[in-house]
N, C-alpha and C positions, 0 to 999 in steps of 0.2 A: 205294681209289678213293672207295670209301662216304665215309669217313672223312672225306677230304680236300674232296669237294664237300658235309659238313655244315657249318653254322652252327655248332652246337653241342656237344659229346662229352661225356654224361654215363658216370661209370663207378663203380662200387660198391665197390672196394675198390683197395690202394696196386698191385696184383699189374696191373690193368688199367690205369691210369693212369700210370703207370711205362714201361709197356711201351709206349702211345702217344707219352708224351712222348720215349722214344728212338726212336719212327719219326720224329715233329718233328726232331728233333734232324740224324738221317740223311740227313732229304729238304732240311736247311737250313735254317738258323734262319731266313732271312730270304724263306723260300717263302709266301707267303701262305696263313694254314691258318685251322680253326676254332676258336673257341673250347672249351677243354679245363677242366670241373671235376673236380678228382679228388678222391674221397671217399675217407679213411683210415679204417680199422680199428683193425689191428694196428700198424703202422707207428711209430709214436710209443713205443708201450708195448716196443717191442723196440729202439728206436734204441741206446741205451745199449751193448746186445749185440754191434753192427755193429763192426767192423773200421773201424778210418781208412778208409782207401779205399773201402770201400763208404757212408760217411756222405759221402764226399766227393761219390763218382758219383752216388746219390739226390739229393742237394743242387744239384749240376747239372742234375740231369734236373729237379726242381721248379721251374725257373725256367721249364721249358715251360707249369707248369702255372696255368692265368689265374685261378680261385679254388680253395679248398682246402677242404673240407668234412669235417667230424669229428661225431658222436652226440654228446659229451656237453662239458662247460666243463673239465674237466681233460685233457683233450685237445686244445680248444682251445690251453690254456695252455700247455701241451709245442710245441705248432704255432708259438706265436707267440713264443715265446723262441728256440727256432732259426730262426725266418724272420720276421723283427721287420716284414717290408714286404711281405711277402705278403698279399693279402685272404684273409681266411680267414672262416670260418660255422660255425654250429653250425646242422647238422641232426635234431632227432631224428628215429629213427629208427622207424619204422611200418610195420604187416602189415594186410591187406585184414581193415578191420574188420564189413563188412556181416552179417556170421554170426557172431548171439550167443544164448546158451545161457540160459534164465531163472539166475540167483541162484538157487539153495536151497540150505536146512539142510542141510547135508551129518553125518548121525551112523550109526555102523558101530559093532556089539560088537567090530569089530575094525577102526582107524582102519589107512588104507593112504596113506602117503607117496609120493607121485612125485616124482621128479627125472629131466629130461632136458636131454641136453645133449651136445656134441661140442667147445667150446669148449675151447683150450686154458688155460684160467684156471680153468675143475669144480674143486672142489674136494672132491672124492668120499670121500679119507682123514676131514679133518674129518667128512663127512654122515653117513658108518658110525659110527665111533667116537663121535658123541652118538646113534643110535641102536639100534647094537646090544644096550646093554642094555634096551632095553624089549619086552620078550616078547609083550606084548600089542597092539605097533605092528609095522606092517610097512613095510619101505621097499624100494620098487621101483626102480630106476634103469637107465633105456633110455637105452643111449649107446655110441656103437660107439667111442670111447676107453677108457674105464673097463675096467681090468684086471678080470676076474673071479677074480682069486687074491686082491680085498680082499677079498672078502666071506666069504672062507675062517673058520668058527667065528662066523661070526653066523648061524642059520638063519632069523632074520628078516628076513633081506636079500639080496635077488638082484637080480644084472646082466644086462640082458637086451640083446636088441634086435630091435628091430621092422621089420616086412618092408614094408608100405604104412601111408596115410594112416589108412586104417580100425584096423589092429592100434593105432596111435598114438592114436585120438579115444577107442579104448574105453578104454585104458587112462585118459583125463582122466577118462571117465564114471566107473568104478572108483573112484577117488582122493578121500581125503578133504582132501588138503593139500597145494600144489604147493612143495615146496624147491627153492631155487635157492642152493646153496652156493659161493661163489666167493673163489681166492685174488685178491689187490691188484692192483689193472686200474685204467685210465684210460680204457677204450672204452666203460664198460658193456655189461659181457659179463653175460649173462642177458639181455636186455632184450628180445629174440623169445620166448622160455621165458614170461618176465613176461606180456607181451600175448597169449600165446596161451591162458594160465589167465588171465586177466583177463576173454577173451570166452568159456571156458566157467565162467565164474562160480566157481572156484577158491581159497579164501582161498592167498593165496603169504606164504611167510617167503622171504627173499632178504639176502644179505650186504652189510652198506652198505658198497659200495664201486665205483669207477667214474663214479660220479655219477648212480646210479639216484634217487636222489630229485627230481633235475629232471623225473622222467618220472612217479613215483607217492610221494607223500608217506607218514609217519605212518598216515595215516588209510586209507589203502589195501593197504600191504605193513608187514609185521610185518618189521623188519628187525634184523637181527642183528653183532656183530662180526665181521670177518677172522678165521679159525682159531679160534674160539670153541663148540667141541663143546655143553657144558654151558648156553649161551644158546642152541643150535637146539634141545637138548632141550627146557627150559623151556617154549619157544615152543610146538613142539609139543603140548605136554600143556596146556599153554594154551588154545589152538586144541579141543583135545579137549573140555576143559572148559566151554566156551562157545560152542558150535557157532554159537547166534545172533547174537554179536557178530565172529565173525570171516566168518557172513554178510556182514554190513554193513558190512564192509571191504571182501569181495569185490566187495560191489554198488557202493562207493565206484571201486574200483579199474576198473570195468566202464565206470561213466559216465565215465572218462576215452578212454574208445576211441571215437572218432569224430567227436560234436560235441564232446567234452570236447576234443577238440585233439592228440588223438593214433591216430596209424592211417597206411595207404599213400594216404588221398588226403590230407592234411596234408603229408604226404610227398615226394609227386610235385607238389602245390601249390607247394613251398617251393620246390622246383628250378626250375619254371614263372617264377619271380617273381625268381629268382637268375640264371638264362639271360636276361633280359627286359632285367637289369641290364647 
C-alpha cells in the first residue's frame, strides 16, 4: 500500500527492483503506480550466465522499470546494449563520508596488509599467492567468503572474520596498506572497501577493473592488473619503501570523499535530482 501511494521507489539493488516491478506487473500494467528507479549491481555482470527464459522474464519486468541506475560506465554500457531505449544513469556510488581519519605515515618493522570483502568478484587466490612469500609482510583478510583452507602453508596469512564495527576499524588502525584484489567485473566491485580506507587515510592498491578509475585516479589508488600476483607484490614493497609518498596518495584519495564529489550525500543528491526528473 506504502508502495503504491509513493511518488517515487528508490531501490538498491536488481533483487529489489525486480521484485517491485513484478508486483507492477501483477496489480496491472495499466493501474496507476509510482515511479520506479531500479539500481543494478550484479545484474549485468551475470546476464550472460541466465537461461533464455530467465533473460526473457527480467527483460519483461524491466519495462516496469521508469529509470535504470548502474555505479560505474561499463555497466552502463552492458545496460544500454540490451535496452537501447531505456533511460538509464550512472550513479556513483557513496558511504557516509563525514568521519575521516587524519592521513599519516603509516611504517611498521612489520608492514600488515588488509583486505576485506564479501563480494563475489575477491579475488583472494591471486592476493595470497603475490604475498605469501614475503615473510616479513603480513596479510590479514576479513571476509566471511574466503575459504580458510587458502591460506593453508602461508603463516603470514590469515582469514579472519570480524564480529562488530569496532573489531573492523581496529583492524584499518593496525594496517599498513588496504588490498582490494578483484577478478573482471563491470560494477566496481571493491568501491565501499576503497572509500572506507580512503577516510581512514589508508594508501589502497586495488585491481583496475570495473571502472574504478572513474571514482579515484592514478594519483590516489595504486592500481594493479586482473590476476597479476607479482604487480600486487611489487606494489606492496613499493608502498613499503615509501611510506611518504603513498601517504600522499592516501591524502589524494581522501580529498575525494565529500567535497571532492564523492560520498552518500552525492549520492542521495543524485537520486534527489533523478526522482525530480
Amino acid at each position: 500500500r506504502e508502495m503504491f501511494e509513493s511518488e517515487v521507489i528508490w531501490t538498491h539493488t536488481e533483487s529489489q527492483f525486480l521484485a517491485i516491478a513484478l508486483l507492477f506487473r501483477l496489480h496491472g500494467p495499466d493501474r496507476p503506480r509510482p515511479k520506479l528507479l531500479g539500481q543494478s549491481v550484479w545484474l549485468f555482470d551475470r546476464w550472460q550466465s541466465f537461461s533464455p527464459l530467465r533473460r526473457a522474464f527480467f527483460s519483461h519486468l524491466v519495462k516496469f522499470v521508469d529509470l535504470l541506475t548502474v555505479h560505474s560506465q561499463e555497466n552502463h554500457a552492458i545496460a544500454h546494449r540490451l535496452f537501447p531505449d531505456k533511460w538509464i544513469e550512472v550513479v556513483p556510488f557513496g558511504i557516509p563520508e563525514e568521519d575521516k581519519s587524519p592521513v599519516r605515515v603509516r611504517t611498521s618493522n612489520r608492514p600488515e596488509v588488509l583486505s576485506v570483502g564479501n563480494d563475489e568478484h575477491r579475488d583472494w587466490p591471486t592476493a595470497i599467492a603475490a604475498l605469501k612469500g614475503l615473510q616479513d609482510v603480513d596479510l590479514t583478510i576479513i571476509s566471511g567468503r574466503a575459504d580458510p583452507a587458502l591460506a593453508a602453508g602461508a603463516p603470514n596469512v590469515k582469514i579472519v572474520r570480524v564480529g562488530n564495527n569496532a573489531e573492523l576499524t581496529a583492524a584499518f588502525e593496525r594496517a599498513t596498506i588496504m588490498l582490494v584484489p578483484l577478478r573482471a567485473n563491470h560494477h566496481a566491485s571493491g568501491i565501499t572497501v576503497i572509500q572506507e580506507a580512503a577516510l581512514r587515510g589508508l594508501p589502497v592498491i586495488a585491481t583496475e577493473t570495473g571502472g574504478l578509475r572513474d571514482y579515484f585516479d592514478d594519483t590516489a589508488v595504486t592500481y594493479v592488473p586482473v590476476g597479476d600476483a607479482s604487480a600486487i607484490c611489487r606494489a606492496v614493497l613499493a608502498i613499503v619503501d615509501d611510506p611518504e609518498g603513498a601517504s600522499r596518495k592516501a591524502a589524494k584519495a581522501q580529498a575525494r570523499m565529500g567535497s571532492g564529489g564523492l560520498g552518500a550525500g552525492a549520492f542521495i543528491a543524485q537520486h534527489i535530482q533523478l526522482s525530480r526528473k
